[in-house]
N, C-alpha and C positions, 0 to 999 in steps of 0.2 A: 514454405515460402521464406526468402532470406529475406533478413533483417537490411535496412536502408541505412547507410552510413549518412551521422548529422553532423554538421561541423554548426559550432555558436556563434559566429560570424559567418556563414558563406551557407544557412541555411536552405536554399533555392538554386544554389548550384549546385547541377550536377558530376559526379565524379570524371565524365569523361569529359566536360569543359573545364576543370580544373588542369587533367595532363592535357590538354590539346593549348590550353594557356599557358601553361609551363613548358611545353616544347618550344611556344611561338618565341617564347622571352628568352630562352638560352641560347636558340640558333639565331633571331634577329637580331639580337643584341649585339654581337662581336660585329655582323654586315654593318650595322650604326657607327660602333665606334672605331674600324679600319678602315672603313670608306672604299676606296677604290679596288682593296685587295680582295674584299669577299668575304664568305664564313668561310669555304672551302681552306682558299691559301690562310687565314687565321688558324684555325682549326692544325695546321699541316706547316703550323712555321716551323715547326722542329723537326718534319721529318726527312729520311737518309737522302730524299731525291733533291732537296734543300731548293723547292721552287719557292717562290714570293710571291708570284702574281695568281689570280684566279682565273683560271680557263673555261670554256662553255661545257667543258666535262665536268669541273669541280658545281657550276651552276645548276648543271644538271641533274648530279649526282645531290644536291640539297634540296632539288623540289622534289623529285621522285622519295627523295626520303619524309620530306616533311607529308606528302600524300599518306605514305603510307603511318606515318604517326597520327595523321588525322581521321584516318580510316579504325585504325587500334582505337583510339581515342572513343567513336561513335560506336565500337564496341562493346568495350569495358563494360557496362549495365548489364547485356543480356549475355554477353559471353566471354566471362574475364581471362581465358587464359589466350584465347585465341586473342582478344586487346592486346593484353602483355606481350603475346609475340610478337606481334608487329609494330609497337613501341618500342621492343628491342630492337628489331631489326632494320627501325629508322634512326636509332642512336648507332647502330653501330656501321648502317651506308654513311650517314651523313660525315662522320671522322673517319678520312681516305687514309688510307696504311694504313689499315686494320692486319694486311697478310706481309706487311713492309716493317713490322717492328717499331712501329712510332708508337707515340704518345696517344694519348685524347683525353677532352677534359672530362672529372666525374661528373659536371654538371649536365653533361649531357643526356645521363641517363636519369636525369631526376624526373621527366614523365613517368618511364619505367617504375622507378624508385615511390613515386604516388601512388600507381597503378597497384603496386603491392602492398602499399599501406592500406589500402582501398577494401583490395581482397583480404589480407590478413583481418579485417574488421568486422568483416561482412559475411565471409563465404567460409564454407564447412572446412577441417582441419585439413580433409584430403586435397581440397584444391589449392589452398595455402601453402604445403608441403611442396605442390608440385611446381607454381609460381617462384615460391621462394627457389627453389634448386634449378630453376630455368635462368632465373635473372644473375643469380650468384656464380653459377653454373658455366655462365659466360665470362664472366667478368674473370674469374680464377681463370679458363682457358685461355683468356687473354694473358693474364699475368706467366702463364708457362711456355705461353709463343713467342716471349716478347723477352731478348735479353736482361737479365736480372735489374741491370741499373737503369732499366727504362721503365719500369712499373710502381712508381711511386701514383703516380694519377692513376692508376686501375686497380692499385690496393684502396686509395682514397674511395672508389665507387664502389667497392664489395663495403667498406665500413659504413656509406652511406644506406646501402640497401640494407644491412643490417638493422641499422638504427629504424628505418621506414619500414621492418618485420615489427619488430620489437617493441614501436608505436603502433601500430597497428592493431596488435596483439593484448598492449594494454589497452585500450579505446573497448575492443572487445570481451576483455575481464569487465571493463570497466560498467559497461551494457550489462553486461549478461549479471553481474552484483546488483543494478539498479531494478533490473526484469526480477531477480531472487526476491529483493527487499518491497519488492513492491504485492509482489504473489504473498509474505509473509502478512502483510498488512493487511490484502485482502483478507487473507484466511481470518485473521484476529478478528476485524471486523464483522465476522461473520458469525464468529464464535460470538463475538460480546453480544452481535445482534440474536442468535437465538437462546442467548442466558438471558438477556432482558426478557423478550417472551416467553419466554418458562415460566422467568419469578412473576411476571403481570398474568400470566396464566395461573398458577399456582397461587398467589396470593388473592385474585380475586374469585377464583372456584371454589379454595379449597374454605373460604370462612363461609360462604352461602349454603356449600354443602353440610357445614357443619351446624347453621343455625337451620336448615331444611332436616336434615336429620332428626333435630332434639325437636321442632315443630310438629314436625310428620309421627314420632312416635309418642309426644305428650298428644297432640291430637285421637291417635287409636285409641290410648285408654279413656278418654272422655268422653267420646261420641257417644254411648250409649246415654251416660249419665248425668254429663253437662254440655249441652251440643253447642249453647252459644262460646263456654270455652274451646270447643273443636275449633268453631269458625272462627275465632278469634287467631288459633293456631294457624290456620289454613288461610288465614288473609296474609299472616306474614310470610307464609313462604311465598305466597302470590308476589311481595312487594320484595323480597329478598330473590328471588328468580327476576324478574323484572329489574334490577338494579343490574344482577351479573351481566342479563343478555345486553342493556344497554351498553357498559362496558367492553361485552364481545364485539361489539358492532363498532366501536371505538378505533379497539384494535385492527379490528379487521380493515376500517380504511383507512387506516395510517397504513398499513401492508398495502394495500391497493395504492396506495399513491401512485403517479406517473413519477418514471424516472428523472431527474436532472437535465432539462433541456430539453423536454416532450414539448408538444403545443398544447397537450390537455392539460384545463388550470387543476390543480390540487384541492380534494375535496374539503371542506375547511373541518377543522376536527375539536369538536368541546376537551376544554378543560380535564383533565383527571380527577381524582377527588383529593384532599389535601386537609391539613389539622382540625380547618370550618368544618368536614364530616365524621368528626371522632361525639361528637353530641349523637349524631342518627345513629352511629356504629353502637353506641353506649347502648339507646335505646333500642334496637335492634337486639344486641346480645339479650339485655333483663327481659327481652319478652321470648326469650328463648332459655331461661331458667336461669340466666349467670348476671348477678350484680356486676354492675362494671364502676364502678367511684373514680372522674374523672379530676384530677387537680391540676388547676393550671397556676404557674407561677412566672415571675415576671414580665416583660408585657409583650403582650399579644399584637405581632406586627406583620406588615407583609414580609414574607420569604419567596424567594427564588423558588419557580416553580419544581427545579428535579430538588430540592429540600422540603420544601413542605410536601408531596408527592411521596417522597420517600420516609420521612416520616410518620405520614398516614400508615403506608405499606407493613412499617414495623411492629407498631400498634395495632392495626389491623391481625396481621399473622401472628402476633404475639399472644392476643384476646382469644383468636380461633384457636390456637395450642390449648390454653385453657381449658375452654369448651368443649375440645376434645378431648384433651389425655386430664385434665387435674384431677376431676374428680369433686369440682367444691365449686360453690353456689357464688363466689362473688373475689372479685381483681380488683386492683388498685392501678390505675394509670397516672404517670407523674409528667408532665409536659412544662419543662423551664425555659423559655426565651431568656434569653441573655442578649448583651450586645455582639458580644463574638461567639457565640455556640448556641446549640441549639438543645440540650436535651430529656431523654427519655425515659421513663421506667417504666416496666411494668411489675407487679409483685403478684403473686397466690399464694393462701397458706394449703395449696392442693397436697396430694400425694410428693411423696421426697424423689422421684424422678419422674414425673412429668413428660407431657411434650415429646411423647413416642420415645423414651428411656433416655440414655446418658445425654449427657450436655452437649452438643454438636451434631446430633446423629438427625436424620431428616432433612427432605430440601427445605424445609421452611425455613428452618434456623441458616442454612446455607444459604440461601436466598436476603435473608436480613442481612448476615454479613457480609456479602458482596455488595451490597446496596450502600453498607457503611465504608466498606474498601475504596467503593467508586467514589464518593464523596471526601475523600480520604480524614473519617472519622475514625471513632472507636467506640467497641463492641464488646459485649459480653454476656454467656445466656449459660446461668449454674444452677443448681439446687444451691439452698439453706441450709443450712447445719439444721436449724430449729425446724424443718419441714417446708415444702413450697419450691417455689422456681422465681429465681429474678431476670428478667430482660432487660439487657440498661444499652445505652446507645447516645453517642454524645457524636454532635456532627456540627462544622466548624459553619460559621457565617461567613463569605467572603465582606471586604470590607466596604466594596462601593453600596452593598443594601444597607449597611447598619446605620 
């Protein structure tokens, strides 16, 4: 399906009332302003037979033309080349001595001249090509029938059709850049929307599995021995599964939502969880064998939801790294409100690489620092010289919260 040519002023006209308007204006106009003589004798004041007056031939010979420009005209939409011929072929009845070696004006052909801007804009290269060499086509066999020093106005109409290829032709660079640039945004969009659900994916599975994990296998050895510590293990996976699904279900109707412009309202969706859940996080992890020592330093304010959100997320996957790869019964979490920043630590004195081996490696670590990149913060996640892994993360306050 071709593309509809828009113009930013004249969006609701269409391209064949633009040349069927531009025909009316360039043949009416001269009958306006010589009055009695006509367009025909206007048109034909310079030519060899040196008439003056307009006869019922030259009358004739300008509706029959303008018919047929208005017939091209009502074409042009559904059949451009076959329009263009007969907007040429009513520029070129309407100016008599065409086969007598006269003149005629360029303006005549600036229906024409539209009609190709039109198509060059709009329609595939091959029918472009072939308009273009019809309209030019003519105008040059003009210029070679017509003794040398009579073709100043017919070079004039080849340099006009030129210019109305060549606009034409940018209009449709110019689409076809905006069609590119807007395909790239989708795509981006799309990309950022499925790394946001990975990292909310990843960061909310992978710590539940990690406190399900150390729960489920302290529980196996106790059963026999100490059953209410079993159950005690087995209630918190209960309440650590229970927390994720909630969360799944979160996402999932934020994904469901209706499109932009549906009739169906938008299901309304709770909160995420945010710095207020780094106490249950704490306690969640110690009853999963890892101290967690939270320390909060200057004050404790409201934040912008993707900051505090993202915050959590950090600490959150930073705690579960621990749990997983360190090796050691207890973390220190540093959380500094300030007025313009926001930030973060986390320490271990675990094993000297941690956190599934060198420093970067894993989505989790990947996942924290895109979080800090989107916020456009700064980030860092190393082993110790002296043993252990540091997570640090420092992410800006805009200024209307502070």
């Amino acid at each position: 399906m071709y593309a509809t040519l828009t113009l930013p002023l004249l969006k609701r006209v269409p391209p064949g009332a633009l040349t069927a308007l531009a025909w009316l204006v360039v043949t009416l106009y001269p009958t306006l302003l010589v009055g009695q003589h006509g367009a025909a004798a206007w048109f034909n004041s310079v030519t060899m037979s040196g008439r003056s007056g307009a006869t019922s031939r030259d009358w004739s010979m300008v509706g029959a033309a303008t018919l047929v420009a208005l017939a091209g005209s009502a074409l042009l939409a559904r059949r451009p080349l076959a329009g263009l011929a007969l907007l040429i072929t009513g520029s070129v009845a309407v100016t008599e001595g065409w086969s007598f070696g006269s003149q005629f004006p360029p303006l005549q052909f600036l229906p024409a001249d539209i009609a190709l801007l039109v198509i060059a804009a709009t329609r595939p290269r091959r029918t472009v090509r072939i308009a273009a060499g019809t309209l030019i086509g003519v105008l040059v066999a003009h210029i070679v029938m017509v003794p040398r020093t009579d073709t100043g106005d017919a070079q004039g109409a080849v340099l006009l059709a030129v210019i109305a290829l060549l606009i034409g032709r940018s209009m449709r660079q110019a689409r076809d850049h905006a069609e590119e640039l807007s395909a790239q945004a989708a795509a981006r969009a799309v990309t950022a929307e499925r790394l946001r659900i990975a990292r909310e994916l990843h960061d909310m599975v992978a710590h539940t599995i990690g406190i399900v994990a150390l729960q489920a296998g302290a529980a196996r050895r106790v059963i026999e021995t100490q059953p209410d510590r079993a159950r005690t293990a087995l209630g918190e996976i209960e309440n650590a599964s229970r927390e994720t699904l909630s969360g799944l279900r979160r996402m999932l109707g934020a994904l469901r939502q209706p499109e932009p412009g549906s009739d169906a309202e938008p299901a309304p969706m709770d909160p995420g969880p945010g710095l207020a859940s780094v106490d249950r996080l704490a306690e969640t992890t110690a009853a999963a064998g890892v101290k967690v020592d939270v320390r909060w330093s200057g004050e404790r304010r409201h934040l912008p939801a993707e900051i505090d959100m993202s915050a959590f997320r950090i600490i959150q996957e930073a705690v579960t790294n621990v749990v997983r790869h360190a090796g050691t019964k207890a973390c220190q979490v540093s959380i500094d409100c300030q007025e313009s920043e926001l930030s973060i630590e986390v320490l271990d004195q675990g094993r000297r690489h941690p956190q599934g081996g060198a420093a970067g490696s894993g989505f989790g670590l990947v996942g924290m620092r895109e979080r800090v990149d989107l916020l456009h913060g700064e980030f860092s996640a190393e082993p110790l010289p002296e043993g252990g892994f540091r997570v640090a993360a420092r992410l800006p306050v805009p200024e209307g919260v502070r």
